[in-house]
Residue frames as a rotation matrix with the C-alpha (Angstrom) as fourth column:
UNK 1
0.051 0.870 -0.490 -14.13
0.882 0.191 0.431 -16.07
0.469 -0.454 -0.758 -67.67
UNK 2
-0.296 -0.373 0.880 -15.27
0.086 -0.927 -0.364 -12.81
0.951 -0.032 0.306 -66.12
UNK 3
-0.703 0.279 -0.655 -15.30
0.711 0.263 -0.651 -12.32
-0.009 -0.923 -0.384 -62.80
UNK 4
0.404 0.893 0.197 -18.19
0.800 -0.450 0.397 -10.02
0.443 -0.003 -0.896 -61.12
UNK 5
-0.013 -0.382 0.924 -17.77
-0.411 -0.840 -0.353 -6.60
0.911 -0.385 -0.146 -59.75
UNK 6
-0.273 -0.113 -0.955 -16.49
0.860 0.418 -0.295 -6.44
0.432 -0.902 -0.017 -56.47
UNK 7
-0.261 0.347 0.901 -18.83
-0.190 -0.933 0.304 -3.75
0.946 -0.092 0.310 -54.60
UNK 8
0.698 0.699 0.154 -19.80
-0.217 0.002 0.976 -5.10
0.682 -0.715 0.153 -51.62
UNK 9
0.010 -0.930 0.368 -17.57
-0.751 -0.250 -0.611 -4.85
0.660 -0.270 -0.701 -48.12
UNK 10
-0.342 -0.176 -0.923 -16.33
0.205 0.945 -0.256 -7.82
0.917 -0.277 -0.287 -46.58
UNK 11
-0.892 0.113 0.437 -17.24
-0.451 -0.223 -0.864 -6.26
0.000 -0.968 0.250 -42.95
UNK 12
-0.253 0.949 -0.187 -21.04
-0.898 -0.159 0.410 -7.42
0.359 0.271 0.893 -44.19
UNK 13
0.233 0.444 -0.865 -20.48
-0.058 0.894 0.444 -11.10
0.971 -0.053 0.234 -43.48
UNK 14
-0.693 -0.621 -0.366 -18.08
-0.119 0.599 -0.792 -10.92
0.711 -0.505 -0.489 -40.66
UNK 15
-0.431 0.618 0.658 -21.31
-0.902 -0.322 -0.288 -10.85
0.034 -0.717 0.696 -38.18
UNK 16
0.547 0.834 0.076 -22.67
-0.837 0.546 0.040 -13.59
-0.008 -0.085 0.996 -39.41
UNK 17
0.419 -0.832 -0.363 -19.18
-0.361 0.214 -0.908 -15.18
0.833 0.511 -0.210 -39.55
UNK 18
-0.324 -0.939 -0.118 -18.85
-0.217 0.195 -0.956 -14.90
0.921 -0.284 -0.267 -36.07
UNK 19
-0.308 0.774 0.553 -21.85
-0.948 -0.202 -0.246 -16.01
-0.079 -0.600 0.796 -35.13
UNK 20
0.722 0.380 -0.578 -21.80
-0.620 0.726 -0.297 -19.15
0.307 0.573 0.760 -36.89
UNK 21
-0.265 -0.957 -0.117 -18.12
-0.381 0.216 -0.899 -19.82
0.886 -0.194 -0.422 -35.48
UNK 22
-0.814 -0.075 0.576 -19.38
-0.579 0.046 -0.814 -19.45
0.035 -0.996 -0.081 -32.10
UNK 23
0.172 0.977 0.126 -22.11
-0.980 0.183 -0.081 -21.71
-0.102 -0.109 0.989 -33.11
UNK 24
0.140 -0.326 0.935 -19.53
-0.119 0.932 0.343 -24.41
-0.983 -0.159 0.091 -33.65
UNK 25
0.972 0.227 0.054 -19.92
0.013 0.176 -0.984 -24.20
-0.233 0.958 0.168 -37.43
UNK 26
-0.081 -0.876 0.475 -16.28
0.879 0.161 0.448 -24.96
-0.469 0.454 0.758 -39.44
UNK 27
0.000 -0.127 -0.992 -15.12
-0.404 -0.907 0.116 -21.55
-0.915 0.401 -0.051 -40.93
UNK 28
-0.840 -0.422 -0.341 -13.97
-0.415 0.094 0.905 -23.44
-0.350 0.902 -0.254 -44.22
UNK 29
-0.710 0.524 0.471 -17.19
0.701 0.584 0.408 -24.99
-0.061 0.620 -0.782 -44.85
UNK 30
0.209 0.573 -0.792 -19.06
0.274 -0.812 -0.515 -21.32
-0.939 -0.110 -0.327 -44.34
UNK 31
0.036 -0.290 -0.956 -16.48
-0.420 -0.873 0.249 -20.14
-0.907 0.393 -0.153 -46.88
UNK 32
-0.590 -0.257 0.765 -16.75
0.312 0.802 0.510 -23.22
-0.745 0.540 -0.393 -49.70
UNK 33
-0.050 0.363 0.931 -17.49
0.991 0.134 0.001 -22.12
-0.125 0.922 -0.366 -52.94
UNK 34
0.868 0.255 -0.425 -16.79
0.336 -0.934 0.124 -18.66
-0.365 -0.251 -0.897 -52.17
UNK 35
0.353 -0.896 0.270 -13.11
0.446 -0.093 -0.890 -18.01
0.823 0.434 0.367 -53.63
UNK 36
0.392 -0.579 0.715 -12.64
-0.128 -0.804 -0.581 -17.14
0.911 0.136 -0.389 -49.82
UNK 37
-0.399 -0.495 -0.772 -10.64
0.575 0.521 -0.631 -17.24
0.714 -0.695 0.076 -46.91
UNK 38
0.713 0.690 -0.127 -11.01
0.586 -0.486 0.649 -15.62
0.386 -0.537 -0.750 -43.32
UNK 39
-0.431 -0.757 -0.491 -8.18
0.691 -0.627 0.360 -13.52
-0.580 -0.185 0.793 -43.85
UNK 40
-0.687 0.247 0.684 -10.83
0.643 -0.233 0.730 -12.10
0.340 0.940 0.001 -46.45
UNK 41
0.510 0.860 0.019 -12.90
0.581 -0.360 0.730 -10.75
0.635 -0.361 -0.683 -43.80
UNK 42
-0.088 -0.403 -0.911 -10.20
0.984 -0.180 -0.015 -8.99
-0.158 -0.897 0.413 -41.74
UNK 43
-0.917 -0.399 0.003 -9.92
0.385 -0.882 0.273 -5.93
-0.107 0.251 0.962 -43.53
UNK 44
-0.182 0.919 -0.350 -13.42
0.297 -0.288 -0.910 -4.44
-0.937 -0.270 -0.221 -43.43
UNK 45
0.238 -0.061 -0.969 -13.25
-0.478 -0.876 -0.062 -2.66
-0.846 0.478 -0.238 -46.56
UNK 46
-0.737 -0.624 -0.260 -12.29
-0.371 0.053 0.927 -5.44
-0.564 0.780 -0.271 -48.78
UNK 47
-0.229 0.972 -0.056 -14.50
-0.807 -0.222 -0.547 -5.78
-0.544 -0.080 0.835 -51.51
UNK 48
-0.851 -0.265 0.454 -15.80
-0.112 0.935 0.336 -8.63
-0.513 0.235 -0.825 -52.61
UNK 49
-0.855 0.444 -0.268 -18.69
-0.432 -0.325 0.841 -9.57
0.286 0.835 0.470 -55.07
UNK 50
0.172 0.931 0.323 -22.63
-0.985 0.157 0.074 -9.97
0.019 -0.331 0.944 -54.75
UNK 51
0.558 0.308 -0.771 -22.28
-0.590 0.800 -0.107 -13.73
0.584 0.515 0.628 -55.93
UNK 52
-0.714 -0.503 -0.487 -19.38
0.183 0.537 -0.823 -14.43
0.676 -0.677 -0.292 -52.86
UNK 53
-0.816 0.016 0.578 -21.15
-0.558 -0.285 -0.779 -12.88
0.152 -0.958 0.242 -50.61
UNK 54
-0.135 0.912 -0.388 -24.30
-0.991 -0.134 0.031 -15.10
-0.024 0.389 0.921 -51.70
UNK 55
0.058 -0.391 -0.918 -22.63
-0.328 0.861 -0.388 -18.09
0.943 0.324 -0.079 -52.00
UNK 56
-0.934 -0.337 0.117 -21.37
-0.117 -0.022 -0.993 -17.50
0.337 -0.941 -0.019 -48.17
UNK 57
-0.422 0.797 0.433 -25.08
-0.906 -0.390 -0.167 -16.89
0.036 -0.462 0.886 -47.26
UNK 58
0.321 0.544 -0.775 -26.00
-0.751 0.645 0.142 -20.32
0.578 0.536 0.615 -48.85
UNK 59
-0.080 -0.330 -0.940 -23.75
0.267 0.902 -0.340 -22.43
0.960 -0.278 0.016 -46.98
UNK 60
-0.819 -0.073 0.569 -24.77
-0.538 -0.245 -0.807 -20.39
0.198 -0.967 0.161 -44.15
UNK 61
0.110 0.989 0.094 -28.65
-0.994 0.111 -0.007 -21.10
-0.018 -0.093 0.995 -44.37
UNK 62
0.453 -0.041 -0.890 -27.78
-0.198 0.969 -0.145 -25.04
0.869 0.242 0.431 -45.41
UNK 63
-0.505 -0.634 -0.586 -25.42
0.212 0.566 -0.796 -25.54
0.837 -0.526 -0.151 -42.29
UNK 64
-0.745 0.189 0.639 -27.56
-0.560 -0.699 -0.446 -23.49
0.362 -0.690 0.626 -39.94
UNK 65
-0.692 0.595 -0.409 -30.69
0.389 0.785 0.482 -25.94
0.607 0.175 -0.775 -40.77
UNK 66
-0.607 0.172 -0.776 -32.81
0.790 0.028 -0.613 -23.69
-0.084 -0.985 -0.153 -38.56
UNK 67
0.259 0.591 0.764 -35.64
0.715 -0.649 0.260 -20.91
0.650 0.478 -0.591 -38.83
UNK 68
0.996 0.073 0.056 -34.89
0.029 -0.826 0.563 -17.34
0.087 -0.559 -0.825 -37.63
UNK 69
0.395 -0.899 -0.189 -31.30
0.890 0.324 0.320 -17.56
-0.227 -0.295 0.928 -37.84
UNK 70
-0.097 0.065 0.993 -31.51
0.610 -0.785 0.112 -14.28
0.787 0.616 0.037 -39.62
UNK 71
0.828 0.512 0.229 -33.59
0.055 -0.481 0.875 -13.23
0.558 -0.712 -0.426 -36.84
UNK 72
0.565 -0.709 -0.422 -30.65
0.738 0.207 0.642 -14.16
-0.367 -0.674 0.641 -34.56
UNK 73
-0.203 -0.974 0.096 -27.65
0.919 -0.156 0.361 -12.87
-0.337 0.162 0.927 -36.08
UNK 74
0.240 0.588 0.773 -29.89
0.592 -0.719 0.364 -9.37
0.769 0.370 -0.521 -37.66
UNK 75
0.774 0.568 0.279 -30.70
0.206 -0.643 0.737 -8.63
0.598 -0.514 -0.615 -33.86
UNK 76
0.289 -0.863 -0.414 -26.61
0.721 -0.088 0.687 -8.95
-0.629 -0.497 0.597 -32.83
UNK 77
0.065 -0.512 0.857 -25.58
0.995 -0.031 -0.094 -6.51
0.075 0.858 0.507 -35.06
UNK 78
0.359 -0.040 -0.932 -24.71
0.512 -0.827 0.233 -2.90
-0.780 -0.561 -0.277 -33.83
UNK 79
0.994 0.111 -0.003 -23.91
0.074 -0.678 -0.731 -0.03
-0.083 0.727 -0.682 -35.65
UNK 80
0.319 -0.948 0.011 -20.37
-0.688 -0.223 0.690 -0.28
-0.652 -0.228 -0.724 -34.43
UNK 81
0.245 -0.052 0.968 -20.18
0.394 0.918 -0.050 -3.65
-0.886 0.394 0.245 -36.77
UNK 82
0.730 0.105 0.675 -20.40
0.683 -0.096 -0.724 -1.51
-0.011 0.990 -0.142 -39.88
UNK 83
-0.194 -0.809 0.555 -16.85
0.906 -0.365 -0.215 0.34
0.376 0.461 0.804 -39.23
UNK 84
-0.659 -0.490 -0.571 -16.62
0.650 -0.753 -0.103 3.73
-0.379 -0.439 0.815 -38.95
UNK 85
-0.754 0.630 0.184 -19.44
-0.031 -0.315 0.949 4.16
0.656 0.710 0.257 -41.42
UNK 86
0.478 0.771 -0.421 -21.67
0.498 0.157 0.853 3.15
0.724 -0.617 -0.309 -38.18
UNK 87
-0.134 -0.171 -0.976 -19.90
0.978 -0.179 -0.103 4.86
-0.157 -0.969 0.191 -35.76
UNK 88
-0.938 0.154 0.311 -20.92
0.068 -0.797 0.601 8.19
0.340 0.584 0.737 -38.36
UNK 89
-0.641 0.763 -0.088 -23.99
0.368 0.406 0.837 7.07
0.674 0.504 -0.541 -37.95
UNK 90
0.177 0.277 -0.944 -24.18
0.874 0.397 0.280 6.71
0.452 -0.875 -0.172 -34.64
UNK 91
-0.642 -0.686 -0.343 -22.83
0.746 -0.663 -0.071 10.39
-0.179 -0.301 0.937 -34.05
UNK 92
-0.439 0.416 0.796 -25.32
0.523 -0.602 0.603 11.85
0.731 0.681 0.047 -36.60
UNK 93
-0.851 0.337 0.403 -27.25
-0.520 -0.647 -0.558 14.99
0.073 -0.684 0.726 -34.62
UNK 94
0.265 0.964 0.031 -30.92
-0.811 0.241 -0.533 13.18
-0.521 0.117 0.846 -35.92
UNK 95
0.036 0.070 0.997 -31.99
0.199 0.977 -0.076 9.69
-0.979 0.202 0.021 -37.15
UNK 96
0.541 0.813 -0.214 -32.64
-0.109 -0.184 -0.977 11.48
-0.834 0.552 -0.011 -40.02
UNK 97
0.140 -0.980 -0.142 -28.94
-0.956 -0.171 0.237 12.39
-0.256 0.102 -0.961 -40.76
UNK 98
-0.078 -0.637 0.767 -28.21
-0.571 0.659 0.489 8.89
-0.817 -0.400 -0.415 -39.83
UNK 99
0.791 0.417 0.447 -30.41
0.156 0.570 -0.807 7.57
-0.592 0.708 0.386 -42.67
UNK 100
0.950 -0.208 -0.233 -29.09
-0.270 -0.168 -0.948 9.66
0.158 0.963 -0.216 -45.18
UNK 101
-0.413 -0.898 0.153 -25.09
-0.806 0.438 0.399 8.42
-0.425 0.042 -0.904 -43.85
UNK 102
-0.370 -0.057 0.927 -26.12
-0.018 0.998 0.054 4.83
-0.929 0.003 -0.370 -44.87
UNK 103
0.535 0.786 0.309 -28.66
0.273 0.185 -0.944 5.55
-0.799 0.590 -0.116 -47.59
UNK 104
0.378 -0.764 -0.523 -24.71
-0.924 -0.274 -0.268 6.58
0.061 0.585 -0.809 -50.02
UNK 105
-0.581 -0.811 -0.070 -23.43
-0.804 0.585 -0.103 3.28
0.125 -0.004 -0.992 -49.16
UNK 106
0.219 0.771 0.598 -26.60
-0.613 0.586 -0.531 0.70
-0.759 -0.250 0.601 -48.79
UNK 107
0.831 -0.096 -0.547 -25.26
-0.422 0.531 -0.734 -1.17
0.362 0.842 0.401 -52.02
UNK 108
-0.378 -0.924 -0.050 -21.89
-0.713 0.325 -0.621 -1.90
0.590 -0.199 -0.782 -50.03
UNK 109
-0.674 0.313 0.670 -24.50
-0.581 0.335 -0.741 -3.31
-0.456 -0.889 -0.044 -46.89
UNK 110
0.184 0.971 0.154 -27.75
-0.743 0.239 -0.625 -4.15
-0.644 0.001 0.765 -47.86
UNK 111
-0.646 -0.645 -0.408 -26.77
-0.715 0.324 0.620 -6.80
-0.268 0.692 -0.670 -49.93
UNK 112
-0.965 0.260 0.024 -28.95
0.255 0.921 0.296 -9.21
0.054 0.292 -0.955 -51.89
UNK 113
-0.104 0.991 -0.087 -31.82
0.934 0.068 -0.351 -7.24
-0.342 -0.118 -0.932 -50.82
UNK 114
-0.605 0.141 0.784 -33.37
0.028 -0.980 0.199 -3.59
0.796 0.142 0.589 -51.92
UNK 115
0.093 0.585 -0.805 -34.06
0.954 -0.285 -0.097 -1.42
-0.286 -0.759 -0.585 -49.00
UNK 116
-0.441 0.089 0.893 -35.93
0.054 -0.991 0.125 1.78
0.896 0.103 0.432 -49.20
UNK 117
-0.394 0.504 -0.768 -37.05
0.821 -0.182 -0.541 4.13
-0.413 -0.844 -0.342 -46.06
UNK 118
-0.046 0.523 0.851 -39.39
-0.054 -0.852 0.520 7.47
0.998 -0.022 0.067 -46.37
UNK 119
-0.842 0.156 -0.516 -39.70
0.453 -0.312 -0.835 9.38
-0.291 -0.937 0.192 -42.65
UNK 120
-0.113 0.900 0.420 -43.06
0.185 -0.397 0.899 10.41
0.976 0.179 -0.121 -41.89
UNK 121
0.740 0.384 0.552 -43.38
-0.396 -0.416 0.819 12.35
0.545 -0.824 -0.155 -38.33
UNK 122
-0.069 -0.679 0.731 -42.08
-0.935 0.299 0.189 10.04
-0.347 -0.670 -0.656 -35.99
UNK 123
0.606 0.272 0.747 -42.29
0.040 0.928 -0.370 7.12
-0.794 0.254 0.552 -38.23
UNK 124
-0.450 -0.788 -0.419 -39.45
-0.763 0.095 0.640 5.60
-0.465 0.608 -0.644 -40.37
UNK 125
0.778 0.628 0.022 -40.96
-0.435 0.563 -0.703 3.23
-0.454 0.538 0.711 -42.98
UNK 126
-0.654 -0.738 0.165 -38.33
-0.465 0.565 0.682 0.58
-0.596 0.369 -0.713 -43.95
UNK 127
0.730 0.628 -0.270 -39.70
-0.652 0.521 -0.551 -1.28
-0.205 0.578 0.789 -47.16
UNK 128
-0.062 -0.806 0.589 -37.37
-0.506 0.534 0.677 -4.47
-0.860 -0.256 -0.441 -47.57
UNK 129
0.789 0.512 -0.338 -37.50
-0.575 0.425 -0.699 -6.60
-0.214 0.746 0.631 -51.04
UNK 130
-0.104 -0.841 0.531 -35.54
-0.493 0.507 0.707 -9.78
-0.864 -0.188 -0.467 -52.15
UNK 131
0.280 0.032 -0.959 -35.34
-0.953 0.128 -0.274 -11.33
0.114 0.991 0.066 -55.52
UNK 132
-0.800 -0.558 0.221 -33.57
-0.553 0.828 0.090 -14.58
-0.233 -0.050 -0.971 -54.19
UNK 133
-0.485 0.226 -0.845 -34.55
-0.626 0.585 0.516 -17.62
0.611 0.779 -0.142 -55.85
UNK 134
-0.417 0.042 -0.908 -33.99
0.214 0.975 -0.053 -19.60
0.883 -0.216 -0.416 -53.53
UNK 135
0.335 0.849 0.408 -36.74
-0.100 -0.399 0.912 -19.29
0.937 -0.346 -0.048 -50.72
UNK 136
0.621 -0.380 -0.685 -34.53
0.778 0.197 0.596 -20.41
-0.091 -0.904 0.419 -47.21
UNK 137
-0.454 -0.884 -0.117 -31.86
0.891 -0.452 -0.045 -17.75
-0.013 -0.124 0.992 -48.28
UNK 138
-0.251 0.469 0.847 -34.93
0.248 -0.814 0.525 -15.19
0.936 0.342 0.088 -49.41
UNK 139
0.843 0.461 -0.279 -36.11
0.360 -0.098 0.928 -15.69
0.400 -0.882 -0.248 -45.56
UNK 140
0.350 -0.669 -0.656 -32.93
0.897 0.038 0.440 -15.43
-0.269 -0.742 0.614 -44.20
UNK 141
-0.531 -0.455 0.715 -32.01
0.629 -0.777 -0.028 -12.37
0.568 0.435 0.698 -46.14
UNK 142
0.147 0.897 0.416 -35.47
0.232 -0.440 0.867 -10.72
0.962 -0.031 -0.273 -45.32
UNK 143
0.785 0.176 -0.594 -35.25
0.544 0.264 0.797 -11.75
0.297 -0.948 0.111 -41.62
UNK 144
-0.265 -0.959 -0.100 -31.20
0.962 -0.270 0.038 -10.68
-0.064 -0.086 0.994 -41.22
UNK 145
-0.462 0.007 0.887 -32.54
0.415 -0.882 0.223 -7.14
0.784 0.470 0.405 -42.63
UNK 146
0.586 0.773 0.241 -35.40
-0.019 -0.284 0.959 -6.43
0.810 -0.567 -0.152 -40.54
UNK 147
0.706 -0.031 -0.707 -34.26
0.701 0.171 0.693 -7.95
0.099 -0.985 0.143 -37.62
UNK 148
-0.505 -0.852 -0.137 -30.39
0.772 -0.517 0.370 -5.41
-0.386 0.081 0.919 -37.94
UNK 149
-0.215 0.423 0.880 -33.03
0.168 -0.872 0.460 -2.40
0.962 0.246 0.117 -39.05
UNK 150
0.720 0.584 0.376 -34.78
0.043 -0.578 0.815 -2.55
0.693 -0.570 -0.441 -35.80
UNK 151
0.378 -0.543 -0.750 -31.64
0.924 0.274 0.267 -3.25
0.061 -0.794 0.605 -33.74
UNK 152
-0.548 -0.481 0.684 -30.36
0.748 -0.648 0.144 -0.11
0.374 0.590 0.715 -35.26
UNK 153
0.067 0.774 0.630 -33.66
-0.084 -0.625 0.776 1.75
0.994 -0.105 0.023 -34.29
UNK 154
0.914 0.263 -0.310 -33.31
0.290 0.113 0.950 0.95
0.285 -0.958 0.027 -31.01
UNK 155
-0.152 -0.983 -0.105 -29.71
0.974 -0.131 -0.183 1.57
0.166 -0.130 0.978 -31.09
UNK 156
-0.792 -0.168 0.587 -30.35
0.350 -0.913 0.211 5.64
0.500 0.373 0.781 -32.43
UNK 157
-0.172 0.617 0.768 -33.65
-0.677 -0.640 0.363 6.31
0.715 -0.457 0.528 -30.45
UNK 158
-0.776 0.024 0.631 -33.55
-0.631 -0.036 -0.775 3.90
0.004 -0.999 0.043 -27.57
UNK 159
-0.754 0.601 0.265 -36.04
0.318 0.687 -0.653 1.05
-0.575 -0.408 -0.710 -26.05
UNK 160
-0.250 0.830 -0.499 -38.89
-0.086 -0.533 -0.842 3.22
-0.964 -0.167 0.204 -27.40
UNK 161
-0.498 -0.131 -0.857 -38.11
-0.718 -0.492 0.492 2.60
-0.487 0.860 0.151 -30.66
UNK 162
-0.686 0.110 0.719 -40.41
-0.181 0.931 -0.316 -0.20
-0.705 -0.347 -0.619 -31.55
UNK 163
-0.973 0.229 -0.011 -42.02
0.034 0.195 0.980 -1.75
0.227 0.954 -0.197 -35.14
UNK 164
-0.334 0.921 -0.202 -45.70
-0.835 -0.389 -0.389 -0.82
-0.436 0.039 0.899 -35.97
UNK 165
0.522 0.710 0.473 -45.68
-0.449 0.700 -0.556 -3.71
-0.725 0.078 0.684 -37.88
């Protein structure tokens, strides 16, 4: 049996990992069916494949039982979460900069979903898509994105930074 590539960096769940902990949730039943442990999530950097990290998402959405949980755990998420790759980010002289740091590594992050931005003046256009089948995990993906874009925006330009729609 082959396994899948491993491309994507364990740092991706630990947010929602420790958000779900402190919700009471059981680490081992987050990680069930996932070939992992939560020594798997210490090392930022370790990669693991689309199909764990998917799995993990599933028994998140199924244990959560709850709408907007995305939303929740999207809008805790700081740039400092993503390593040193956010704390680049966060340095960058312009937002623009900042994009392009993330927009080399968005296959390690963005998981499960395709995200594309275009800058236009003072407008950043985030376009979000999700293929998931399965519609509770397609919200929760969708939501989790958005909601950890604008936190992000508000992080790099401040209070002011607020969605057109």
């Amino acid at each position: 049996m082959t396994h899948p590539p491993k491309r994507v960096y364990a740092i991706t769940l630990r947010k929602a990992h420790s958000f779900m902990k402190a919700e009471g949730f059981d680490a081992e039943a987050l990680l069930a069916n996932t070939e992992l442990s939560e020594d798997d999530l210490v090392e930022p950097y370790n990669l693991i494949s689309e199909e764990q990290a998917r799995m993990y998402y599933l028994n998140l959405v199924r244990l959560a039982d709850r709408a907007g949980v995305g939303l929740e755990i999207g809008w805790l998420t700081a740039l400092s979460d993503m390593g040193p790759h956010g704390m680049a980010m966060m340095t960058a002289p312009t937002v623009g900069e900042s994009l392009e740091k993330t927009w080399a590594l968005r296959d390690n992050y963005n998981i499960l979903v395709d995200w594309e931005y275009t800058l236009s003046d003072n407008l950043i256009i985030h376009t979000v898509r999700c293929g998931e089948p399965d519609m509770q995990l397609r919200i929760f993906l969708i939501e989790r994105g958005l909601a950890t874009l604008q936190a992000h925006a508000e992080e790099l330009i401040g209070s002011a930074a607020k969605p057109v729609r």
